[in-house]
SEZA-730173 format. One record per residue (C-alpha): residue number from 1; chain; x negated, z negated, y negated. Coordinates in Angstrom, 2 decimals, padded with zeros to 5 digits. Layout:
N
+-----+-------+---------+---------+---------+
|  nr | kette |       x |       z |       y |
+-----+-------+---------+---------+---------+
| NUM |     A |       X |       Z |       Y |
...
+-----+-------+---------+---------+---------+
This chain:
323
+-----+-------+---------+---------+---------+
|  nr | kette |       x |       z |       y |
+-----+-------+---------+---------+---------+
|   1 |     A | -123.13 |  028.46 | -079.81 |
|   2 |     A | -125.32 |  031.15 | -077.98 |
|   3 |     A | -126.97 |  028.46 | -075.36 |
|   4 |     A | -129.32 |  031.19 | -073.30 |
|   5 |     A | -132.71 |  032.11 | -075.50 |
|   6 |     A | -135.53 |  033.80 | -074.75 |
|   7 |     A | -138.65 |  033.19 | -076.27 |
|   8 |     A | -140.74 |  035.54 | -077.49 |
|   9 |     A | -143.92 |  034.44 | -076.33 |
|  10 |     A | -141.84 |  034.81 | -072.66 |
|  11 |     A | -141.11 |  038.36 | -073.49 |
|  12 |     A | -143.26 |  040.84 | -070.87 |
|  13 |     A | -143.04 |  045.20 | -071.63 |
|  14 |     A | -139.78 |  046.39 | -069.53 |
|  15 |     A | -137.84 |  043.26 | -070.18 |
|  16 |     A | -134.15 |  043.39 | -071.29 |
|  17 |     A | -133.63 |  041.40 | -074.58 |
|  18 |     A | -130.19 |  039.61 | -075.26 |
|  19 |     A | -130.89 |  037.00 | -077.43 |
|  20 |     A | -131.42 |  035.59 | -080.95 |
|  21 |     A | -134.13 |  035.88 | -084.05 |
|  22 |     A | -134.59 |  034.86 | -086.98 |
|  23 |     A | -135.49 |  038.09 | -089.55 |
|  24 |     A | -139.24 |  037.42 | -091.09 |
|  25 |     A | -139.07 |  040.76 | -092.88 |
|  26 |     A | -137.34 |  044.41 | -093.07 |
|  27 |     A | -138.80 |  047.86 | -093.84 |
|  28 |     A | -137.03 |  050.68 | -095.08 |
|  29 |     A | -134.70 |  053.27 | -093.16 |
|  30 |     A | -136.42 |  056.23 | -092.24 |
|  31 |     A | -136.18 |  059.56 | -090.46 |
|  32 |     A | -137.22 |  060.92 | -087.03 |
|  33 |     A | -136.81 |  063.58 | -084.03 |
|  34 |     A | -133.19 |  062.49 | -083.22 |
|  35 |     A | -131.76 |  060.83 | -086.37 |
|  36 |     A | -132.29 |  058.15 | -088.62 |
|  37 |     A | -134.55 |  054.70 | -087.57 |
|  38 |     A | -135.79 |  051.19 | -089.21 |
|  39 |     A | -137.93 |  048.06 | -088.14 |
|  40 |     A | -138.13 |  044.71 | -089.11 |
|  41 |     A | -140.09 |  041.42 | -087.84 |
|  42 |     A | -137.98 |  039.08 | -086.11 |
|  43 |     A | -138.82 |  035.80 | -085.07 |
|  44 |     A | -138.36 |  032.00 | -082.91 |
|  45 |     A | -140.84 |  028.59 | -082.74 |
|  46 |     A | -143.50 |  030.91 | -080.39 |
|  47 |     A | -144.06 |  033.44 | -082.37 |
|  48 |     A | -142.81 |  037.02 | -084.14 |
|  49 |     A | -142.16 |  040.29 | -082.88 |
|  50 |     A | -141.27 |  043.84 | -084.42 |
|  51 |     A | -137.97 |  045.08 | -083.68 |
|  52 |     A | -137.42 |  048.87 | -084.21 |
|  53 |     A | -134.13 |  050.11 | -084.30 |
|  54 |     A | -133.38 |  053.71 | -083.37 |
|  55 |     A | -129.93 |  055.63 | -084.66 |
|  56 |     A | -128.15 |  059.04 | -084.84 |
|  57 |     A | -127.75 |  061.12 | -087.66 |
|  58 |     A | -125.13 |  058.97 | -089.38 |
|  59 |     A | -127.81 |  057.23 | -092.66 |
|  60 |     A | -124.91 |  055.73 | -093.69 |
|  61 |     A | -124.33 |  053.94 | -090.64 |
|  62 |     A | -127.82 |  053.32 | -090.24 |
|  63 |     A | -128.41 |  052.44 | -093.33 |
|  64 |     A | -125.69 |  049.70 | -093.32 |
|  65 |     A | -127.03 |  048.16 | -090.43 |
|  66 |     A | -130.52 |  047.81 | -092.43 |
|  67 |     A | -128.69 |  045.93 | -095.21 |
|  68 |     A | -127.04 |  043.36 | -093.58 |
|  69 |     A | -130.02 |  042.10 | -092.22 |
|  70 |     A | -131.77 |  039.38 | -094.42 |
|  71 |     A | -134.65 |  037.41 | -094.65 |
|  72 |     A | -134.30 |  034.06 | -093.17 |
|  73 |     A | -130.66 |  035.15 | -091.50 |
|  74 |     A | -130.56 |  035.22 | -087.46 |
|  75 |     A | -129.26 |  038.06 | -085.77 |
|  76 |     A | -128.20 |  038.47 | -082.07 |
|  77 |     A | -130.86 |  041.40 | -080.58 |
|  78 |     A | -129.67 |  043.23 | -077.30 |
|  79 |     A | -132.57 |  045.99 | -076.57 |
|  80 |     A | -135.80 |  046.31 | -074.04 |
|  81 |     A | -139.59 |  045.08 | -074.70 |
|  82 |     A | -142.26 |  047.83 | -074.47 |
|  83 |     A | -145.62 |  048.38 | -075.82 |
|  84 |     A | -146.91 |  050.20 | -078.26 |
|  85 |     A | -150.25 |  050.51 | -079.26 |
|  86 |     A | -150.92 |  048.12 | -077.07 |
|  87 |     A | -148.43 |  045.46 | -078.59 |
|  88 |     A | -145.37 |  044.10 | -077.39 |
|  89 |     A | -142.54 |  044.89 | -079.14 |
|  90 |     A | -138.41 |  045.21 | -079.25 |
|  91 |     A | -136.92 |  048.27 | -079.13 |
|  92 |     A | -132.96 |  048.74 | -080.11 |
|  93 |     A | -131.16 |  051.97 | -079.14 |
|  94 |     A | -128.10 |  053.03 | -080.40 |
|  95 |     A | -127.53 |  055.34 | -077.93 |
|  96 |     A | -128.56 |  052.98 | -075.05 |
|  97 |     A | -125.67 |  050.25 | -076.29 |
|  98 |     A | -127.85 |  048.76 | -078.34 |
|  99 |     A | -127.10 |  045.82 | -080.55 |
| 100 |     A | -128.27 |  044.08 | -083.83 |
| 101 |     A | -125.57 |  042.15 | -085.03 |
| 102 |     A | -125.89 |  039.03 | -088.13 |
| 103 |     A | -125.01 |  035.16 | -086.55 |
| 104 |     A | -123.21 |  032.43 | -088.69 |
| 105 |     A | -124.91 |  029.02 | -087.92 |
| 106 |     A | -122.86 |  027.55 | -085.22 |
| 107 |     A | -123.76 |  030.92 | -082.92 |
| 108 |     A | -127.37 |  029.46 | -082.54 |
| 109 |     A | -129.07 |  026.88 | -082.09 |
| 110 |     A | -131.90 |  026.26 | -085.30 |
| 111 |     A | -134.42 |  024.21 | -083.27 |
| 112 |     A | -135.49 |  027.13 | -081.36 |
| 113 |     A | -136.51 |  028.88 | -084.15 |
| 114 |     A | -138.74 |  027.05 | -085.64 |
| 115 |     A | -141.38 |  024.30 | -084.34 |
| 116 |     A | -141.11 |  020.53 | -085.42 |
| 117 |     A | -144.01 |  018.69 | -084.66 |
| 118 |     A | -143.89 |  015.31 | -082.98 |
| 119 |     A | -144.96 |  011.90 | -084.40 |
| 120 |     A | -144.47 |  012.92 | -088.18 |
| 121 |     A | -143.76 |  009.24 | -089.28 |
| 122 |     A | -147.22 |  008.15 | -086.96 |
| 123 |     A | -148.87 |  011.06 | -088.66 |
| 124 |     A | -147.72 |  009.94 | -092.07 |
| 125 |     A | -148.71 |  006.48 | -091.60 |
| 126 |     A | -152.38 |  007.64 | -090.44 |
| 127 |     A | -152.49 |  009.73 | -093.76 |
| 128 |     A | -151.90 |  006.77 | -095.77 |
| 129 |     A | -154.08 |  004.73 | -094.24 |
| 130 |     A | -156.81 |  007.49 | -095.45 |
| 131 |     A | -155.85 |  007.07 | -099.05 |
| 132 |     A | -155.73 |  003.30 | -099.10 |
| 133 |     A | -159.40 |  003.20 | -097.83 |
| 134 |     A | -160.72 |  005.34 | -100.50 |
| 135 |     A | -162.47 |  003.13 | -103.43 |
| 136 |     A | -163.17 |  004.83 | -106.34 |
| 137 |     A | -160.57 |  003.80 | -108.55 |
| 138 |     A | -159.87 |  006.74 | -110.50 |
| 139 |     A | -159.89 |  008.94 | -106.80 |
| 140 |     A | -157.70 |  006.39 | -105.40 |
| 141 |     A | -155.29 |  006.22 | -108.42 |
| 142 |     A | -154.44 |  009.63 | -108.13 |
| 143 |     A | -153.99 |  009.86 | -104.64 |
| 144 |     A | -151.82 |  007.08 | -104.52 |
| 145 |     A | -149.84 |  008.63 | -107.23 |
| 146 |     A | -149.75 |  011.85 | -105.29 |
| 147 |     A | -148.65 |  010.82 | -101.92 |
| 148 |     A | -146.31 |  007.71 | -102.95 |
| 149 |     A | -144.61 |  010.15 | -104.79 |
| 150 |     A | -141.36 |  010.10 | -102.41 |
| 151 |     A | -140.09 |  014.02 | -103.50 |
| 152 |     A | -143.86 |  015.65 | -103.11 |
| 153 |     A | -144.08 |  014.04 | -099.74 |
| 154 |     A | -140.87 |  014.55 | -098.43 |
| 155 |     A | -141.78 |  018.44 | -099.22 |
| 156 |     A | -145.35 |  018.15 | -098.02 |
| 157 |     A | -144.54 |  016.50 | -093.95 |
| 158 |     A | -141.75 |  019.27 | -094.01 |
| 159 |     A | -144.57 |  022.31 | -094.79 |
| 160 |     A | -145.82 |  024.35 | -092.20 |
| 161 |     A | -149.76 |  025.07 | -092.77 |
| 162 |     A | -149.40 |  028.58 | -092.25 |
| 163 |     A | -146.51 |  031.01 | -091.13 |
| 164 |     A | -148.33 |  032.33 | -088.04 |
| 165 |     A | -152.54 |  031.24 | -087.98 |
| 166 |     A | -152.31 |  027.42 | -087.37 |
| 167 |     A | -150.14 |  024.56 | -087.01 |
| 168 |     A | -146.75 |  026.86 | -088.20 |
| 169 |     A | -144.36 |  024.25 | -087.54 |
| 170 |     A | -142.32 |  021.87 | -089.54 |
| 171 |     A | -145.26 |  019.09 | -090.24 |
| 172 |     A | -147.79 |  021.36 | -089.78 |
| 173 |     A | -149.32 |  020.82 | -093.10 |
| 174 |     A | -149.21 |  017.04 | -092.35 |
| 175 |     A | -151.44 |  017.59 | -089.07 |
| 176 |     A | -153.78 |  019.97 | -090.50 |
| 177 |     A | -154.80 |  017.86 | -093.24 |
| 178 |     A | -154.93 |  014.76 | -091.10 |
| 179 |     A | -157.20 |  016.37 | -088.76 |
| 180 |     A | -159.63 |  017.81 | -091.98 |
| 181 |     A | -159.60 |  014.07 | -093.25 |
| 182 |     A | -160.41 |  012.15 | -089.84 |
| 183 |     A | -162.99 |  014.83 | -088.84 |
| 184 |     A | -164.44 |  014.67 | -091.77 |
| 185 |     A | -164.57 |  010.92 | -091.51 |
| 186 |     A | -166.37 |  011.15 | -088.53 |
| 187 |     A | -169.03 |  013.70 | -089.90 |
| 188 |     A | -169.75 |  011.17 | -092.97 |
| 189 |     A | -171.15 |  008.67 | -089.68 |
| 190 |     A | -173.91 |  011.11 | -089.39 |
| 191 |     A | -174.08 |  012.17 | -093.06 |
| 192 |     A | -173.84 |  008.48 | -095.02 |
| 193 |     A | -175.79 |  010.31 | -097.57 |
| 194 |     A | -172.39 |  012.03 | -098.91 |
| 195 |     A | -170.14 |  010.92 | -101.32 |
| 196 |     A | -167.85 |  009.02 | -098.75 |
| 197 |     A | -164.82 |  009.09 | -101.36 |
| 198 |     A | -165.14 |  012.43 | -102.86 |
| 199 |     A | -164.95 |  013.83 | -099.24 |
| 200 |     A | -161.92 |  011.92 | -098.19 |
| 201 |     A | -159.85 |  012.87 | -101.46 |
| 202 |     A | -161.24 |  016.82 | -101.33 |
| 203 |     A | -160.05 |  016.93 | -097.77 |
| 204 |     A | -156.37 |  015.21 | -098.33 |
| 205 |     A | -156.07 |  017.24 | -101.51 |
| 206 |     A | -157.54 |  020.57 | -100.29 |
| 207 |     A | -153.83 |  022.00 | -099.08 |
| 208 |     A | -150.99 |  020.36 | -101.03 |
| 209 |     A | -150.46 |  023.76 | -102.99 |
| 210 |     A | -148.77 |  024.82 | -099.71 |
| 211 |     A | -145.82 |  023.04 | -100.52 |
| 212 |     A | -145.17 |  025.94 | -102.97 |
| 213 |     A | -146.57 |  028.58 | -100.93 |
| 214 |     A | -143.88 |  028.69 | -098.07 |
| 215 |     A | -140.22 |  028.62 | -098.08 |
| 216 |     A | -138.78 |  027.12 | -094.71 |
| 217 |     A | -135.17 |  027.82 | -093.24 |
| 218 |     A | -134.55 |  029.83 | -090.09 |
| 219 |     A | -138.05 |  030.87 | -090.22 |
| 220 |     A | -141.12 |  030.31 | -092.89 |
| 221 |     A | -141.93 |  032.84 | -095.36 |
| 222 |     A | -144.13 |  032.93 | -098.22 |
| 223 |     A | -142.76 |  031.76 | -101.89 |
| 224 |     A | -143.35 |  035.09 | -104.61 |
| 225 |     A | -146.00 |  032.19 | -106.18 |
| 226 |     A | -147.27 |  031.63 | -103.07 |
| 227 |     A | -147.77 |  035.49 | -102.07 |
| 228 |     A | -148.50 |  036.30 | -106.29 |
| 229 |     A | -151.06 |  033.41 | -106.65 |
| 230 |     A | -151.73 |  031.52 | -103.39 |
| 231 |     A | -152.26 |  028.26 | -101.98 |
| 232 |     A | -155.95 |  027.31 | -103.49 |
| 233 |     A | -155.09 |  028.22 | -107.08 |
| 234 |     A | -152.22 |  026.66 | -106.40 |
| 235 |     A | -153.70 |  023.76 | -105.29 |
| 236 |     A | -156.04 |  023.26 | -108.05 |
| 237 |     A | -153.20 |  023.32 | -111.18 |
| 238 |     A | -151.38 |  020.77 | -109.34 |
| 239 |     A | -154.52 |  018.77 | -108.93 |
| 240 |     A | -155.38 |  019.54 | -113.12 |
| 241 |     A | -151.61 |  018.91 | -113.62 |
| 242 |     A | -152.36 |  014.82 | -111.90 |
| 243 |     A | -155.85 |  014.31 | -113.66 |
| 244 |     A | -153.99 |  014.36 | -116.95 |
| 245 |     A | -152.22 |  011.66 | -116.43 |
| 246 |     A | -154.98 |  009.68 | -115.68 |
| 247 |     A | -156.76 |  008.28 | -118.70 |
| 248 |     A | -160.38 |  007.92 | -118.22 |
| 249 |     A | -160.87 |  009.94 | -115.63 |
| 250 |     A | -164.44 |  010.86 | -115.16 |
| 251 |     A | -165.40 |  014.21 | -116.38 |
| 252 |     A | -168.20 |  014.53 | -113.91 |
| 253 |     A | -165.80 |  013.38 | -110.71 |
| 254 |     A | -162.87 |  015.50 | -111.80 |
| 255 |     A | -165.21 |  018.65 | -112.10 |
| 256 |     A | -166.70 |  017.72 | -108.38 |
| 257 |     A | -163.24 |  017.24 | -107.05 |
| 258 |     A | -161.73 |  020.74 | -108.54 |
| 259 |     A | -165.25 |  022.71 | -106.92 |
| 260 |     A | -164.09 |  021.10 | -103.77 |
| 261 |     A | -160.65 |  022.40 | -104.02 |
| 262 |     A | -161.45 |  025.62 | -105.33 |
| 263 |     A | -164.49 |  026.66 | -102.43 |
| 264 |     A | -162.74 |  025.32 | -099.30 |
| 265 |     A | -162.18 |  028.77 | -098.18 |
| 266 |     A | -165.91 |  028.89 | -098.11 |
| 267 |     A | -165.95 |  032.65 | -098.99 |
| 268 |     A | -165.23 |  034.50 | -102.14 |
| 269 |     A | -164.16 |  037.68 | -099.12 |
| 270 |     A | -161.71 |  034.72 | -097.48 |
| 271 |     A | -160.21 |  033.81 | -101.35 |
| 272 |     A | -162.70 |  031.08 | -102.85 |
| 273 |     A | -163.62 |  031.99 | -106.27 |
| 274 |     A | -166.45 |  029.97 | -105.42 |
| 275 |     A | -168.35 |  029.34 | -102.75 |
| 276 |     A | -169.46 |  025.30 | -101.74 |
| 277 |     A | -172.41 |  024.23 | -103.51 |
| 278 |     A | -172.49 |  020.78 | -102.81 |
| 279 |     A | -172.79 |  018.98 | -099.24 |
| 280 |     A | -169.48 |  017.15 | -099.28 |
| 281 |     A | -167.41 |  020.50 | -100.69 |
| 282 |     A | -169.54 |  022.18 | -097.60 |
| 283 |     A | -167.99 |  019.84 | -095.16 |
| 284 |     A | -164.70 |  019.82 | -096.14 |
| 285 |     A | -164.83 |  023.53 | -096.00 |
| 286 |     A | -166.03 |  023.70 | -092.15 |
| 287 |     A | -163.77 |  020.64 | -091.24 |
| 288 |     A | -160.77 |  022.84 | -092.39 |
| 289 |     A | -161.50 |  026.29 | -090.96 |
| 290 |     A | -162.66 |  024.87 | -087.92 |
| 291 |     A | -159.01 |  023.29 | -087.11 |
| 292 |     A | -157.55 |  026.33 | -088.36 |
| 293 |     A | -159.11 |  028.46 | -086.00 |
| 294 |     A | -159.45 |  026.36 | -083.15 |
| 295 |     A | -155.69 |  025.45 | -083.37 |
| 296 |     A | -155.32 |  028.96 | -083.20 |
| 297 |     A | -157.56 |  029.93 | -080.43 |
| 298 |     A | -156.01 |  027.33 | -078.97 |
| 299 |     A | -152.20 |  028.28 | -078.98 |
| 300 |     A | -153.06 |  032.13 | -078.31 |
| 301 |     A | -154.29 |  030.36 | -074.70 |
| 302 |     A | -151.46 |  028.48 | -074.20 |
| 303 |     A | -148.94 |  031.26 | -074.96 |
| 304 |     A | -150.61 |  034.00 | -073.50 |
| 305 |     A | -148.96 |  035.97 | -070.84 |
| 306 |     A | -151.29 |  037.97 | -068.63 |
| 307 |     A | -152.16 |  038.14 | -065.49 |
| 308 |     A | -155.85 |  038.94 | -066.80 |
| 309 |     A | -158.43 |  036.29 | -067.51 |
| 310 |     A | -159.13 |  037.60 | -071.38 |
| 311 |     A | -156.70 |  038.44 | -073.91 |
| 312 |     A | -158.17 |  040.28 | -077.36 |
| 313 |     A | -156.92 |  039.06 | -080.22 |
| 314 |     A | -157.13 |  041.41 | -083.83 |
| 315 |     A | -157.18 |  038.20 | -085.85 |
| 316 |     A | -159.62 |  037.15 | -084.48 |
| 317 |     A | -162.20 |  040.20 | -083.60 |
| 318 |     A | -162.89 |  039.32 | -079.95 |
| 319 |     A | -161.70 |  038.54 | -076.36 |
| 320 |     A | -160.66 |  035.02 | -075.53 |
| 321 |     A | -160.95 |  033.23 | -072.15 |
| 322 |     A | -157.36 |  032.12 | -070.67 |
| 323 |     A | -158.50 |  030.67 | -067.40 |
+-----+-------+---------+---------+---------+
């Protein structure tokens, strides 16, 4: 097993890189000045990287290389760090010695590729806990058929919430909606004019189409549903998919419940076909993107490595603070 790694949130421009990745995504071989050149994403639990590898005039060769690599596999990487365009990145030259070669499991060691969160069984518990307290029978029968379903939770406190943005790590998903749910709860204290159970379920529900959005091995990558259709649609037919088996369900709930589902984006330009138009689909809508983003904000601090006191992010549009 290949004990040394280095992480690429460690990674500073003139480094030497001997180490291993996991491969998010490839691009195509292409040509330049002194032969034939290709880049892909690679990737470990801190973050991703692009890795551009730079050949002779053999395409063959080249070429070759380019195919071995695949998504999800881990590769050894022996190259430098630079910048360009003001971004780190990897570069791999064949001339230099370079080295991309494909590693067989026992070469590496998995946990350092991809972030598990701790206290998933706490977590899980908490979660629970949320559904049992929520009264309405109908919302409470389906949750409890939802997350007492054993294979759809197993799935769900193994999903990341998002391959890069927030909380991508192996229970991810689990914290994300956890936090939407409790901060909600706490909002409804200064609300108690909302719908107190309507909230809750919108804000447990609002994300369980995730657990067909990503695919998680070595790294996480989006599902072809999950790119082709995406997490809020795919959210809502698995919600539709539970209120038919619930006989009586109230017409005017169910259609509350699927406007919270489908506007928790909050913006028709962020992928909401709708926008909120009630209070409680409001709040679950800024109780969500405000843990996305300032779980975000939040790791870009901690990972940051400058010797400035601001770091810009693109995401984001503007400078943030690390001291």
């Amino acid at each position: 097993m290949t004990t040394d790694k280095q992480f690429i949130s460690a990674l500073k421009a003139g480094d030497g890189v001997d180490s291993y990745f996991s491969v998010a995504y490839k691009k195509p071989v292409t040509e330049y000045k002194y032969g034939h050149m290709f880049e892909f994403r690679a990737g470990d639990r801190t973050g991703q990287i692009t890795v551009k590898y730079w050949g002779g005039d053999d395409r063959e060769r080249v070429k070759n290389l380019q195919i071995m690599l695949e998504r999800g596999g881990v590769v050894h990487i022996k190259g430098e760090a630079g910048e360009y365009r003001s971004q780190l990145e990897i570069s791999v030259s064949e001339k230099d010695g370079g080295v991309i070669e494909r590693l067989s499991p026992e070469d590496y060691d998995a946990s350092a590729l991809l972030a598990t969160l701790d206290g998933i069984p706490e977590m899980k518990e908490r979660l629970m806990r949320s559904v049992r307290a929520v009264e309405e029978p109908h919302l409470n029968r389906l949750l409890t058929d939802l997350f007492e379903d054993e294979g759809f939770m197993e799935s769900f406190c193994a999903c990341p919430a998002s391959v890069q943005f927030h909380s991508a790590a192996i229970g991810g998903l689990l914290n994300h909606t956890l936090t939407v749910v409790e901060t909600c709860s706490k909002m409804l204290l200064l609300q108690p004019g909302l719908d107190r159970d309507l909230v809750i379920a919108g804000a447990l529900l609002h994300d369980i189409g995730k657990t067909r959005t990503y695919v998680v091995a070595a790294n996480t990558n989006h599902t072809p549903e999950g790119n082709l259709i995406g997490h809020l649609v795919i959210s809502y037919e698995l919600l539709v998919d539970r209120l038919r088996s619930i006989d009586g369900f109230p017409e005017d709930l169910a259609l509350k419940l699927k406007h919270v589902i489908l506007s928790h984006h909050g913006r028709k330009e962020w992928g909401s076909p709708v926008e909120p138009m009630m209070p409680e689909a409001l709040l679950v809508h800024m109780a969500d993107d405000m843990d996305a983003k300032l779980n975000y904000m939040v790791s870009r601090r901690e990972e940051a490595v400058s010797e400035d006191d601001w770091t810009w992010d693109r995401r984001l549009s503007r400078l943030i603070y690390l001291k």
